[in-house]
mmJSON file of the N, C-alpha and C atoms, coordinates in Angstrom:
{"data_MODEL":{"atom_site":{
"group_PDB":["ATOM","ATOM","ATOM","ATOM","ATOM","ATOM","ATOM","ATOM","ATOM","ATOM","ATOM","ATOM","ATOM","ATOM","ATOM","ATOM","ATOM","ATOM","ATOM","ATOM","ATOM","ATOM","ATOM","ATOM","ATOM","ATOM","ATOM","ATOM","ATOM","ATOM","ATOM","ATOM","ATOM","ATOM","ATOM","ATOM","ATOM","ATOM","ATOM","ATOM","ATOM","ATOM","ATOM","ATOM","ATOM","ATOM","ATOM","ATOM","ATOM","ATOM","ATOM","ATOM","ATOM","ATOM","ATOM","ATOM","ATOM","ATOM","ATOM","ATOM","ATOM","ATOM","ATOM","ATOM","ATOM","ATOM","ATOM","ATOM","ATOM","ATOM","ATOM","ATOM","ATOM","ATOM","ATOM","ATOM","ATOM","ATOM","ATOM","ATOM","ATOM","ATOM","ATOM","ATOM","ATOM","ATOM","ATOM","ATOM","ATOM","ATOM","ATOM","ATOM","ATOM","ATOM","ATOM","ATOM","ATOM","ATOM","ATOM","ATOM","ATOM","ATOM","ATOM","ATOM","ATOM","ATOM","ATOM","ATOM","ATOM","ATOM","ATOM","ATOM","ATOM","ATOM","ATOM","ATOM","ATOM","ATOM","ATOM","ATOM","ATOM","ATOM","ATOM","ATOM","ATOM","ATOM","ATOM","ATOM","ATOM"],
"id":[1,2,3,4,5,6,7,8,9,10,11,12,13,14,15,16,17,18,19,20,21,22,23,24,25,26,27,28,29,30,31,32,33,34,35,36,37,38,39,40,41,42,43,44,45,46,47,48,49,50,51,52,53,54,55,56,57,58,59,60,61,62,63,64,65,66,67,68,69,70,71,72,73,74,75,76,77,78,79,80,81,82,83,84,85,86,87,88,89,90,91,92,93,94,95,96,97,98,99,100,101,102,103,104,105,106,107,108,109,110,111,112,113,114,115,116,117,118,119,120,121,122,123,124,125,126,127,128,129],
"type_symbol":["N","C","C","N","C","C","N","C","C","N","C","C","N","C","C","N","C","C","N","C","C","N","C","C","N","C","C","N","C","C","N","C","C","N","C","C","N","C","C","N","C","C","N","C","C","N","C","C","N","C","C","N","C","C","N","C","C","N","C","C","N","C","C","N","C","C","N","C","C","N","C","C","N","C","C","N","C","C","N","C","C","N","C","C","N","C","C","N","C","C","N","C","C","N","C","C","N","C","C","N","C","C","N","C","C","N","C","C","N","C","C","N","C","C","N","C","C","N","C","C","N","C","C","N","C","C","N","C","C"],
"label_atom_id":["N","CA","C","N","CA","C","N","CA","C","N","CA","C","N","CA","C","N","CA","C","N","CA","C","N","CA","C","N","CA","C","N","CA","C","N","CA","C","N","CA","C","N","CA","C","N","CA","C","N","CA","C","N","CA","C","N","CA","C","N","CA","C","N","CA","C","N","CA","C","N","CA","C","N","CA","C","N","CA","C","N","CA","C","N","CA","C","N","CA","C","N","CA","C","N","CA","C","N","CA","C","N","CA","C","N","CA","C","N","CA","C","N","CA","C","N","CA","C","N","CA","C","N","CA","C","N","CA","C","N","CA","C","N","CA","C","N","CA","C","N","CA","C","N","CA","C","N","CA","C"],
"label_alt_id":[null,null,null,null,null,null,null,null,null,null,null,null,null,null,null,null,null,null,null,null,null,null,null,null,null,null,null,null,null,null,null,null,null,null,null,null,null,null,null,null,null,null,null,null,null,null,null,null,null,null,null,null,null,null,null,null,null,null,null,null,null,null,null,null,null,null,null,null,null,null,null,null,null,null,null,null,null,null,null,null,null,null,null,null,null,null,null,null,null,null,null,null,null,null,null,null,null,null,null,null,null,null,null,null,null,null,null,null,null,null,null,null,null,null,null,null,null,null,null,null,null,null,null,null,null,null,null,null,null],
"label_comp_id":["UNK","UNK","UNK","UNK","UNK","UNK","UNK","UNK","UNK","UNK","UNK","UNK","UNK","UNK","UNK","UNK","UNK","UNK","UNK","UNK","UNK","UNK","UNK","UNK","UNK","UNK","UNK","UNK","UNK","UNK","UNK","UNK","UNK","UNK","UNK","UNK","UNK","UNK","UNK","UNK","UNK","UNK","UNK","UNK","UNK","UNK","UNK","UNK","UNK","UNK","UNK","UNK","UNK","UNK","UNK","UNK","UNK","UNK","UNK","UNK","UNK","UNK","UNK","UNK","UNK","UNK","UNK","UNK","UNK","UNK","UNK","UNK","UNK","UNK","UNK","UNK","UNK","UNK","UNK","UNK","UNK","UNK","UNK","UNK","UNK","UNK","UNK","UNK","UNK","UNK","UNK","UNK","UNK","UNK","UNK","UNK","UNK","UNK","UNK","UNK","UNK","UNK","UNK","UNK","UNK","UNK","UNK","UNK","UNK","UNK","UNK","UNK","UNK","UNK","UNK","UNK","UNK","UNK","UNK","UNK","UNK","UNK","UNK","UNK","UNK","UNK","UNK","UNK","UNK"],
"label_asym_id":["A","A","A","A","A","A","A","A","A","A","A","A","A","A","A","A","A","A","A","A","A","A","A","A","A","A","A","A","A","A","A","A","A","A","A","A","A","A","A","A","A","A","A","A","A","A","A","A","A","A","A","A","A","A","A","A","A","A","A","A","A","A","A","A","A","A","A","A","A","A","A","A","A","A","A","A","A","A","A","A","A","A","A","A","A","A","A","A","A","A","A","A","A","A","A","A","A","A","A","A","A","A","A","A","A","A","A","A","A","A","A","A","A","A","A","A","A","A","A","A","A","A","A","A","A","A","A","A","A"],
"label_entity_id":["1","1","1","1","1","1","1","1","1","1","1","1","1","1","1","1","1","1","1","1","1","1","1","1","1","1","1","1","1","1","1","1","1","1","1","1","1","1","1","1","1","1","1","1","1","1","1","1","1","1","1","1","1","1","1","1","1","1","1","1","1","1","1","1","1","1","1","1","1","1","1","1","1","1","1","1","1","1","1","1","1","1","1","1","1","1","1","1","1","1","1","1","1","1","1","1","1","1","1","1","1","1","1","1","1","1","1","1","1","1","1","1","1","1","1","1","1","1","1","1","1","1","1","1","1","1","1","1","1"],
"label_seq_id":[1,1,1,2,2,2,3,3,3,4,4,4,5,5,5,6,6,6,7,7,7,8,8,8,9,9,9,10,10,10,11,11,11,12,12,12,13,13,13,14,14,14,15,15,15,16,16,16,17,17,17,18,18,18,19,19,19,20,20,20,21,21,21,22,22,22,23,23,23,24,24,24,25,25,25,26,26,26,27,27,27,28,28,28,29,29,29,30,30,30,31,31,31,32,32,32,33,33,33,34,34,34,35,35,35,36,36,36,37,37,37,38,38,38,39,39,39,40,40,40,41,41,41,42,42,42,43,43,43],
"pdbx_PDB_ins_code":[null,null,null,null,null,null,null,null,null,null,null,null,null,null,null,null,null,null,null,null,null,null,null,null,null,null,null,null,null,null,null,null,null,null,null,null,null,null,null,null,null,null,null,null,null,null,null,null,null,null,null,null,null,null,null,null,null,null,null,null,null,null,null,null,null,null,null,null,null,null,null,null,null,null,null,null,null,null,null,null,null,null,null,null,null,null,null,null,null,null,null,null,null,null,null,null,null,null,null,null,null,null,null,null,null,null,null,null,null,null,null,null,null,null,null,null,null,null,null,null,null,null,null,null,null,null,null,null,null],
"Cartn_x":[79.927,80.967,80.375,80.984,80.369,80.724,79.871,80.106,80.253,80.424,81.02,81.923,82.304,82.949,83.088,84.024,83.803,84.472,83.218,83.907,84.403,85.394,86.048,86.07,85.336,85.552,87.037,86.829,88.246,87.772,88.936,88.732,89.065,89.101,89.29,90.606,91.185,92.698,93.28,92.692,93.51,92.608,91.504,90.606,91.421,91.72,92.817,93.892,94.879,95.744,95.69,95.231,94.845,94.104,93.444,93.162,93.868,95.253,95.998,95.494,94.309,93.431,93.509,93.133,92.983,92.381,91.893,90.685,89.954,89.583,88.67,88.331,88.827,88.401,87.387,87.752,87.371,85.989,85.583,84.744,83.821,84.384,83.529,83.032,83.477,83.223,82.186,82.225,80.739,79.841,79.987,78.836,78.131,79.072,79.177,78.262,78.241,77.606,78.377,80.079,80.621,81.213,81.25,81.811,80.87,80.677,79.513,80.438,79.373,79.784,78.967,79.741,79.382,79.733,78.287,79.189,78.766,79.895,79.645,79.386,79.071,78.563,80.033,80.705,81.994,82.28,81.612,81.888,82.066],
"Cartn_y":[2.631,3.506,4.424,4.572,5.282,6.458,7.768,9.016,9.736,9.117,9.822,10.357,11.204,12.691,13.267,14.015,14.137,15.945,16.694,18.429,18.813,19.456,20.272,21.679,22.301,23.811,24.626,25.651,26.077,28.021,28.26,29.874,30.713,31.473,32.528,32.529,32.594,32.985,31.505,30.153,29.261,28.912,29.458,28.774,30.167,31.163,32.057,31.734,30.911,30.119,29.266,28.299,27.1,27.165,28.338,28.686,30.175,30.374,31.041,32.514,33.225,33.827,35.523,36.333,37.537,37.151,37.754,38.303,38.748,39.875,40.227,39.936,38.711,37.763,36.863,36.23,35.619,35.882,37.115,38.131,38.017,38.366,38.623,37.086,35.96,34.864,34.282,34.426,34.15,34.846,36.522,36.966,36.504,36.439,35.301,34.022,33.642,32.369,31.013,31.34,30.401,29.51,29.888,29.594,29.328,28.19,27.876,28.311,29.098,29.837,29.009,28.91,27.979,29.391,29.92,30.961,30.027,30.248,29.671,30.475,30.25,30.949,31.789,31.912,32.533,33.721,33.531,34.048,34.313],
"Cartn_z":[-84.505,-84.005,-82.941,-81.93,-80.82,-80.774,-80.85,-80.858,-79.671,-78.538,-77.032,-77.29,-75.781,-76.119,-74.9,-74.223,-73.388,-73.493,-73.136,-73.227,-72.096,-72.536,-71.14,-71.277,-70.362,-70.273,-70.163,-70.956,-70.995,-70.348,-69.672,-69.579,-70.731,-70.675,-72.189,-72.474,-71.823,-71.584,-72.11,-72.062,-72.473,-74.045,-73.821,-75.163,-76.653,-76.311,-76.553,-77.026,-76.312,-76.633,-77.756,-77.567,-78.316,-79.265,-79.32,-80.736,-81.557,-81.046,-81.514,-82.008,-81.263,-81.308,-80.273,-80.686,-79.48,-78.552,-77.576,-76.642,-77.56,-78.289,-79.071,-79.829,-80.735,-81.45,-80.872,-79.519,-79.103,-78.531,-77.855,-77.799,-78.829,-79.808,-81.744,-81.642,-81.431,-81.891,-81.36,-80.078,-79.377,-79.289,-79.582,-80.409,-81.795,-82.166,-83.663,-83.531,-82.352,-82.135,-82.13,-82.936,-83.465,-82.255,-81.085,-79.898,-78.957,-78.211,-77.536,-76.123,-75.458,-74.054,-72.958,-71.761,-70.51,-69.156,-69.073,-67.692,-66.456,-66.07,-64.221,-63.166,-62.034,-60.845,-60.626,-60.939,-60.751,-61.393,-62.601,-63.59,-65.012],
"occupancy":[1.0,1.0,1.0,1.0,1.0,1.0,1.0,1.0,1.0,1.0,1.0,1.0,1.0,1.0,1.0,1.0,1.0,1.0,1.0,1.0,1.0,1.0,1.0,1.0,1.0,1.0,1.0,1.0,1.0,1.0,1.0,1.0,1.0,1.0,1.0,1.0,1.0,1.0,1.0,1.0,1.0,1.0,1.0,1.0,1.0,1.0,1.0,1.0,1.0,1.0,1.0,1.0,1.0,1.0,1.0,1.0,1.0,1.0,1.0,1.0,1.0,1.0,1.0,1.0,1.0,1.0,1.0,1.0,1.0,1.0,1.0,1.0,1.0,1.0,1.0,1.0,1.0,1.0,1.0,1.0,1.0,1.0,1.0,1.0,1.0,1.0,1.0,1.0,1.0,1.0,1.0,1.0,1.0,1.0,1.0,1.0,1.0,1.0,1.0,1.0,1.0,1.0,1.0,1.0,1.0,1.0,1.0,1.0,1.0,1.0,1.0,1.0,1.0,1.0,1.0,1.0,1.0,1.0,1.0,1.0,1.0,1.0,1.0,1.0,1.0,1.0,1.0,1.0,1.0],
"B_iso_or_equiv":[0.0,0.0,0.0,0.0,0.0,0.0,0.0,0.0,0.0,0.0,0.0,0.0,0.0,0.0,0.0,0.0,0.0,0.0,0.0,0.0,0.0,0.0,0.0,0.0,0.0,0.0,0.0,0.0,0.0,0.0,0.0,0.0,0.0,0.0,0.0,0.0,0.0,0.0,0.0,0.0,0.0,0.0,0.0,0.0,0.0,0.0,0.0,0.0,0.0,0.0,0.0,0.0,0.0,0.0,0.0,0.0,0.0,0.0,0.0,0.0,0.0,0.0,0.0,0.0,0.0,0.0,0.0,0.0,0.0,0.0,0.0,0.0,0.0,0.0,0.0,0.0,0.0,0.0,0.0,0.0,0.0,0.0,0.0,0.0,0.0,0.0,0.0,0.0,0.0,0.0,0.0,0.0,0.0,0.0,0.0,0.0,0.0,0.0,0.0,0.0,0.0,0.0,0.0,0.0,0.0,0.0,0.0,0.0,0.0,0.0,0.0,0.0,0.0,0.0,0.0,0.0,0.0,0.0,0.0,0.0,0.0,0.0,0.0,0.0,0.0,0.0,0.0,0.0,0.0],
"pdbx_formal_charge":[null,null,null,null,null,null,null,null,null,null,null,null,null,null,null,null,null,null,null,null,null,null,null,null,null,null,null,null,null,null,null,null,null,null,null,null,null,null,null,null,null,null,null,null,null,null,null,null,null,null,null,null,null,null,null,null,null,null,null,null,null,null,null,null,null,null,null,null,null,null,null,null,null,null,null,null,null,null,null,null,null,null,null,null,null,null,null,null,null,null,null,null,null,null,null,null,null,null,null,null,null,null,null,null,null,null,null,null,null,null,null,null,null,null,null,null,null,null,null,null,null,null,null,null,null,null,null,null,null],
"auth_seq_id":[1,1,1,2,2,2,3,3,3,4,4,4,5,5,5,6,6,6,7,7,7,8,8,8,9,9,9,10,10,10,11,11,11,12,12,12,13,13,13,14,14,14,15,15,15,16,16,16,17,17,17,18,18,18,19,19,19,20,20,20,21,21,21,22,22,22,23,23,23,24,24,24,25,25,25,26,26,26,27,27,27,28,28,28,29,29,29,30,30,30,31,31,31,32,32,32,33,33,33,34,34,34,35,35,35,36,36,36,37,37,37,38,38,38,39,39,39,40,40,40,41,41,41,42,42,42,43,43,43],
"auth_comp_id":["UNK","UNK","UNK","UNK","UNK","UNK","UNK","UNK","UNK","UNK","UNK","UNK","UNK","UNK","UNK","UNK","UNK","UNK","UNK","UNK","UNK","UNK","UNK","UNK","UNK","UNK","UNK","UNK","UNK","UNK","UNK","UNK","UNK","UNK","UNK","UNK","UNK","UNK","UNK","UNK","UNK","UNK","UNK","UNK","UNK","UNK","UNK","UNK","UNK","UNK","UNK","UNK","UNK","UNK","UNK","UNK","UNK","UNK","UNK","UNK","UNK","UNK","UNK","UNK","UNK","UNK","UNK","UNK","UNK","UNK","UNK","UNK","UNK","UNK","UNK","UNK","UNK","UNK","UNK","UNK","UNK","UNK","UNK","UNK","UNK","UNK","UNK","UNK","UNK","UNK","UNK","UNK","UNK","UNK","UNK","UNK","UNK","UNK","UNK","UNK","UNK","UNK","UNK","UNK","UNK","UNK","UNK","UNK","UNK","UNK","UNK","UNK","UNK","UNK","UNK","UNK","UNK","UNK","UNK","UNK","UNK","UNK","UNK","UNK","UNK","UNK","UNK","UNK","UNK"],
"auth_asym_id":["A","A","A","A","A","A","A","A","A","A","A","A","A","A","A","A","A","A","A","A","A","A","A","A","A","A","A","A","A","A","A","A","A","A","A","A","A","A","A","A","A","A","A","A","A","A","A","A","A","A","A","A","A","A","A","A","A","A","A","A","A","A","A","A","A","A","A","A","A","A","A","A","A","A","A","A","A","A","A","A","A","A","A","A","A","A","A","A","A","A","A","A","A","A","A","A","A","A","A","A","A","A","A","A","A","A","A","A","A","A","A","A","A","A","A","A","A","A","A","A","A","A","A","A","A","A","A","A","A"],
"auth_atom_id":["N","CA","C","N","CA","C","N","CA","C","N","CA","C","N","CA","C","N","CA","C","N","CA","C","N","CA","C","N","CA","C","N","CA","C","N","CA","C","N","CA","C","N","CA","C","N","CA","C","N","CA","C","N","CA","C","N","CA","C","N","CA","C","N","CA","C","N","CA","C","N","CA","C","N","CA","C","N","CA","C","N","CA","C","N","CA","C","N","CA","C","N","CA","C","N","CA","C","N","CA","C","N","CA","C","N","CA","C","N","CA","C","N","CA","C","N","CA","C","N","CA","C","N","CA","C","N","CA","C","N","CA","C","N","CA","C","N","CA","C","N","CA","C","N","CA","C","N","CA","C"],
"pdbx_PDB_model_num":[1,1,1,1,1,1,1,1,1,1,1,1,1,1,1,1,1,1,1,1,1,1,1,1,1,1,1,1,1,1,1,1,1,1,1,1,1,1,1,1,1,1,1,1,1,1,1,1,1,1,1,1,1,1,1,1,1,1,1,1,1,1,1,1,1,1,1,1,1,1,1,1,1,1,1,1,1,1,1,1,1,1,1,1,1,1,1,1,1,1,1,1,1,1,1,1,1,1,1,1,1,1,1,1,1,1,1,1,1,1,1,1,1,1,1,1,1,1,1,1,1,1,1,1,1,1,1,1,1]
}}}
């Protein structure tokens, strides 16, 4: 069984969404560690 996968970066504002979640949750969570963070040259 092949375990490929393909991740897509999400901004806060939609990773927020979709996990039916605050901003400051979301905040707490990747301090938490529980949320793997991707910053870009942007931002």
């Amino acid at each position: 069984m092949s375990t490929d996968f393909v991740e897509r970066l999400l901004r806060p504002k939609e990773a927020c969404q979709l996990l039916s979640i605050s901003y400051s949750t979301l905040l707490r969570w990747i301090r938490e560690g529980k949320i793997r963070v991707v910053r870009t040259e942007g931002g």
